[in-house]
N, C-alpha and C positions, 0 to 999 in steps of 0.2 A: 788180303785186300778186298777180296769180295765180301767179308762179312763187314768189312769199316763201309764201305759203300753201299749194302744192304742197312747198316744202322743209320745210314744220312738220310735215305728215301724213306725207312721206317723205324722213326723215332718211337720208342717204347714210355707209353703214358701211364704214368702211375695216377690213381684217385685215395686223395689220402681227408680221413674224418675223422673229427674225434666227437661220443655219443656219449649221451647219459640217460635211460629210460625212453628211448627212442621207437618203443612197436608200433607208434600210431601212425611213423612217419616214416620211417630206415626204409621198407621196400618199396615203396615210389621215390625216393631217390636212387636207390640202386638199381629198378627198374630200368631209370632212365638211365645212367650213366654207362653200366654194363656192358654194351653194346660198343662202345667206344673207349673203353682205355687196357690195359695187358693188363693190370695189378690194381686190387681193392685192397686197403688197408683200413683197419678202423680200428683207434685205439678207444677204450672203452674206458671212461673215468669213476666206475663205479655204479652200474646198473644194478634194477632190483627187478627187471619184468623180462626178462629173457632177449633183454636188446644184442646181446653178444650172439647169441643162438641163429638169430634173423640172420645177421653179417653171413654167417657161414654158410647157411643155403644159397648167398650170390658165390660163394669161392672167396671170401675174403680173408686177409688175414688178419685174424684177430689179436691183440695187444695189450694189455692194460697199465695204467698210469695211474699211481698213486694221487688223488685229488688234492692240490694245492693252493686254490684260489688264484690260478694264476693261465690264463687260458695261451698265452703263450708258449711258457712251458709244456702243456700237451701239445698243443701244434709242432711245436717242434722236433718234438718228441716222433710225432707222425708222420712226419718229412723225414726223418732219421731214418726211418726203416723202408723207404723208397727206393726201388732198382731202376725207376724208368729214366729216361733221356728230361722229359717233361712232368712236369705234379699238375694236377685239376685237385682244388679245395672246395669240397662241397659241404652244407651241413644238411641236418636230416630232412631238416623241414626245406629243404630247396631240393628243386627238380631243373634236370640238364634239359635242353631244349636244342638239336643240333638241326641244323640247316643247310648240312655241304655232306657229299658224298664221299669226300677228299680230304676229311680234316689234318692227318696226320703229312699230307702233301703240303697243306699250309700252312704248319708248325714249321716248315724244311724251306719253304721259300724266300723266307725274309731272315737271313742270317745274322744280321743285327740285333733281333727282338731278344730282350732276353724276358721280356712279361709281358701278359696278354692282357687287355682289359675285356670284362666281360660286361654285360649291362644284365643289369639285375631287378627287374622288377615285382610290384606285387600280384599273384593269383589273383585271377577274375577281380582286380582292381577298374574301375570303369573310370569314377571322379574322386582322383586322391592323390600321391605322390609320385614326383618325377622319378621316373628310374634312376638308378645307380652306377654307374660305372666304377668297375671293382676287379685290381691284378688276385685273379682267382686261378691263371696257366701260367705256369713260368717256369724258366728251367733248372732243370736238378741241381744247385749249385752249394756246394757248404757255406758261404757265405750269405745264401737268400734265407734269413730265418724271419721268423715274427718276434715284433715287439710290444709292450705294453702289457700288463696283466689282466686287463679288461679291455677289451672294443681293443682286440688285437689289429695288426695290420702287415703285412710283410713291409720289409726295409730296403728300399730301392735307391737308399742316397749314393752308395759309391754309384750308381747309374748313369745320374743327375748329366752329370757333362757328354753322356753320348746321345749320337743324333741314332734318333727313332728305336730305341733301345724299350719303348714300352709305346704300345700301339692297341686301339681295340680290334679284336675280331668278331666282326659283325655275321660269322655264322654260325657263334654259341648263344647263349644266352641262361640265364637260370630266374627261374618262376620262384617265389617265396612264397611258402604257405604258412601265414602268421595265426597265431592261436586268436582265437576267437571269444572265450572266456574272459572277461575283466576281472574277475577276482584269481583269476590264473595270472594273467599278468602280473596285477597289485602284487602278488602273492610273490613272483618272482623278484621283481624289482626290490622288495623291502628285503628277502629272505636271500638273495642272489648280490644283484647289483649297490646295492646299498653297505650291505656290509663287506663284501669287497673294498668299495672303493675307502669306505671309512677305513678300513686294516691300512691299505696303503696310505691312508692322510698321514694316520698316527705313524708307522714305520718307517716312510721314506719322503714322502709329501708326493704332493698332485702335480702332474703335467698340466698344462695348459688346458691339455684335450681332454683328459679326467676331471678337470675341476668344473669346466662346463659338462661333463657328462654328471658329473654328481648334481649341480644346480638342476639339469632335466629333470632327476629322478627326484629331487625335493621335491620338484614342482610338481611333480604326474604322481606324487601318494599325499598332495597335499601338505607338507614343511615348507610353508612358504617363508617364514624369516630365515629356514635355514640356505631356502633357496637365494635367497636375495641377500645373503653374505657371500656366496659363493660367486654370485654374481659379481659384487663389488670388488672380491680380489680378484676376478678375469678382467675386471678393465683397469684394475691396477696396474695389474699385470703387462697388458696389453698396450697400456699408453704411450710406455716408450717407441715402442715402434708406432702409434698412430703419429709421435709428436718430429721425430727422425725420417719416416714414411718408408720403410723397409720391414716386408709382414714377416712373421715367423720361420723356421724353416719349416714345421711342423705344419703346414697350409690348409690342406683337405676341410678341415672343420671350419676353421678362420671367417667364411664369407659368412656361414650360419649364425656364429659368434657374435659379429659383428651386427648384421641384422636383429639379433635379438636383443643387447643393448644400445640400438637405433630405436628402437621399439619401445625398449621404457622410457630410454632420454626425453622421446615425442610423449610420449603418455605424460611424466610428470613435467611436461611444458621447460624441458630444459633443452633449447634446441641450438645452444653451441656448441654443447657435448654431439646431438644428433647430428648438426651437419659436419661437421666431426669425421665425425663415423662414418657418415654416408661417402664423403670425401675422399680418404682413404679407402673405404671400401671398392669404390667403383674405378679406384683409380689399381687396385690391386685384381680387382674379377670384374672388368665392366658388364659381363653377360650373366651376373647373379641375379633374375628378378626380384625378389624379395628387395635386396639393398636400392633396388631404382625405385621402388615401390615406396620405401617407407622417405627415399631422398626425396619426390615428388611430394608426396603428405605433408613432412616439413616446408616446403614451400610453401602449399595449400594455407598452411598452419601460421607461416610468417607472414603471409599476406602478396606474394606472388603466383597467381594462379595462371598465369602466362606460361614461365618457367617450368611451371610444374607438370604440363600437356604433355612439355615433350619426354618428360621422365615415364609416365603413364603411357605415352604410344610405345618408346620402345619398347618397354616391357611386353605389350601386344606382338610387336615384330618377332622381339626374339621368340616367344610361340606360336607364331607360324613358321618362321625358319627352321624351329626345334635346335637353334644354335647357344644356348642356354648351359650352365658350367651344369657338369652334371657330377662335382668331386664330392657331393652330399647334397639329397631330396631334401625337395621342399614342397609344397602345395601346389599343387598346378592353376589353382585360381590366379595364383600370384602373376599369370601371362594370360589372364579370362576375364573373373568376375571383378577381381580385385582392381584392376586397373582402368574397367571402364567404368565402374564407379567412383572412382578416381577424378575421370575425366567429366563426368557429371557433376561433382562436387567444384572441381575444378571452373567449368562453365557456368555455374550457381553462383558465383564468387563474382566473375564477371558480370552478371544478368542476361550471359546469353542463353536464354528459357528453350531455344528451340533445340540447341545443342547438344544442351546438358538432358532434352528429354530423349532425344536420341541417344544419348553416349550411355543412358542405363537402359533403352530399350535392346541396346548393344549386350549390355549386363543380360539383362533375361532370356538373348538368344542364348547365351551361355548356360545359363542357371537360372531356369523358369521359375524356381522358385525362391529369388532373392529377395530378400523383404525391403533392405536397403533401398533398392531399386523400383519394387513397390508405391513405396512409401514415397520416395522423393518425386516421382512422376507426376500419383497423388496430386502432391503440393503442390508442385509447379500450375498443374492445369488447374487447381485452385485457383491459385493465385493471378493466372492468367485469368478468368473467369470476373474475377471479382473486378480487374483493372478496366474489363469490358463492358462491366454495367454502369 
């Protein structure tokens, strides 16, 4: 009895990785993490620079997994060989960040949770992307595996119907430290992510959330007709449920999805399909700014610039409240610079000059160096100027 009672108050946390040529990065995550879990495991899919070697100087166990294109499969693989109560999922390039003196007290106090969400931002990120919140702690369960062969994710749906069975805990957090290199990146994406996802087109076909993930990657090496076919069958795709109004089960990406065929709808001046989008959109994540952002534009665009203020302030609100869906980053202008240049455009429309020079000198408190904002000020006080002479 006393050892089941010792294992309630101290739940034993496994950290489970899987690495591939990892030296530059493995010991500042393990640095961090070390200090806080019983068991490191790191299966290894095939290193050439001594990345297995590092592991072992923390105590870890080491593993390897035949490389398969399929990052699932090693995650799983990783969790496999886990003895603790709890798993922590870290990769190399991410650093644990811990805030409580008590963590494994607060694994044990909410008997419900069966996954933690963590918020995951970027290193010495200042003006750039919303954090992440991301089930990275959850508990040891043979059912809890990851799916997908790329842009994995654990599988939480038997979950779905329990109350508070997935909760953040706001005294982890994980830093990402993103490579830096652009022809490292290019280099991965063509030679990694790209051919990936094309094996599975041909072999099995694309998820929803692969088929947008492949359209990214056309688009960020530069395939733009192949990106913008891939586009078209996501709103193919997708139209049934915009035309039904029941969004995917598959959600997490959905809001992103959705704002970014908002986006070209308004770009090629097709704003049925945009308000559309935006409709469904906000009717499914009303606290996404991006999708308020581009719903206001399209009003701007149709000719109600009334309408379109209040789309643009909230956006504002929800970045001061930081009440903002945080189930996939996006720009943080989209709650700053973006929206009160919005409102300036917006007030331009109407002729109110004083407004609209206020609502981008609002823009420049933000982003002193907004050309947008600049520029339309400019104008204005041109054009005020000239009504004066």
């Amino acid at each position: 009895m006393n050892d089941c009672l010792d294992e309630v108050i101290s739940p034993r946390l496994s950290l489970c990785m899987i690495v591939k040529d990892e030296k530059e990065n493995l010991s500042r995550c393990l640095e961090s993490a070390k200090p806080y879990v019983d068991e490191i495991i790191v299966v290894d899919t095939g290193s050439q620079d001594g990345t297995p070697e590092i592991a072992l100087l923390y105590g870890a166990k080491v593993d390897y997994f035949k490389w398969c294109d399929d990052f699932s499969a090693a995650r799983n693989f990783s969790l496999s060989l886990a003895s603790g109560d709890w798993i922590l999922v870290l990769d190399a390039d991410e650093e644990l960040v811990v805030n409580t003196d008590s963590l494994k007290e607060e694994l044990t106090s909410q008997t419900e949770v069966i996954a933690y969400l963590l918020m995951r931002s970027e290193a010495n990120a200042v003006e750039g992307a919303t954090p992440l919140k991301t089930p990275r702690l959850f508990r040891n369960l043979p059912e809890l595996r990851y799916v997908s062969r790329l842009h994995e994710y654990i599988d939480l749906k038997n979950y779905c119907d329990r109350h508070n069975f997935l909760v953040q805990l706001e005294s982890l957090r994980i830093l990402h430290h993103p490579k830096t290199d652009p022809e490292k990146i290019q280099q991965e994406l063509i030679e990694r992510d790209i051919a990936i996802l094309e094996r599975i087109q041909q072999e099995e076909g694309l998820s929803l959330r692969l088929l947008y993930s492949l359209a990214g990657v056309y688009g960020a090496t530069q395939q733009t007709e192949k990106a913008q076919e891939c586009y078209a069958e996501a709103f193919e795709r997708l139209f049934p449920h915009l035309m039904e109004g029941n969004p995917p089960d598959d959600f997490a990406f959905i809001p992103s999805l959705i704002f970014t065929l908002a986006g070209q709808s308004l770009q090629n001046q097709d704003y049925e399909t945009a308000r559309l989008l935006c409709q469904r959109g906000l009717e499914w994540c009303a606290n996404y700014p991006p999708i308020t952002y581009i719903a206001g534009m399209t009003l701007i665009a149709l000719g109600f610039p009334l309408g379109a203020i209040a789309y643009f302030e909230n956006c504002l609100q929800l970045g001061k409240e930081a009440s903002y869906y945080a189930g996939e980053p996006f720009e943080l202008s989209f709650m700053t610079t973006y929206p009160t240049c919005g409102l300036g455009a917006a007030y331009i429309q109407m002729k109110s000059w004083q407004a609209a020079i206020s609502a981008f000198e609002l823009a420049l408190d933000f982003d002193e160096n907004c050309t947008e904002a600049k520029q339309n000020i400019d104008g204005i006080k041109a054009l005020l100027n000239q009504g004066m002479q």
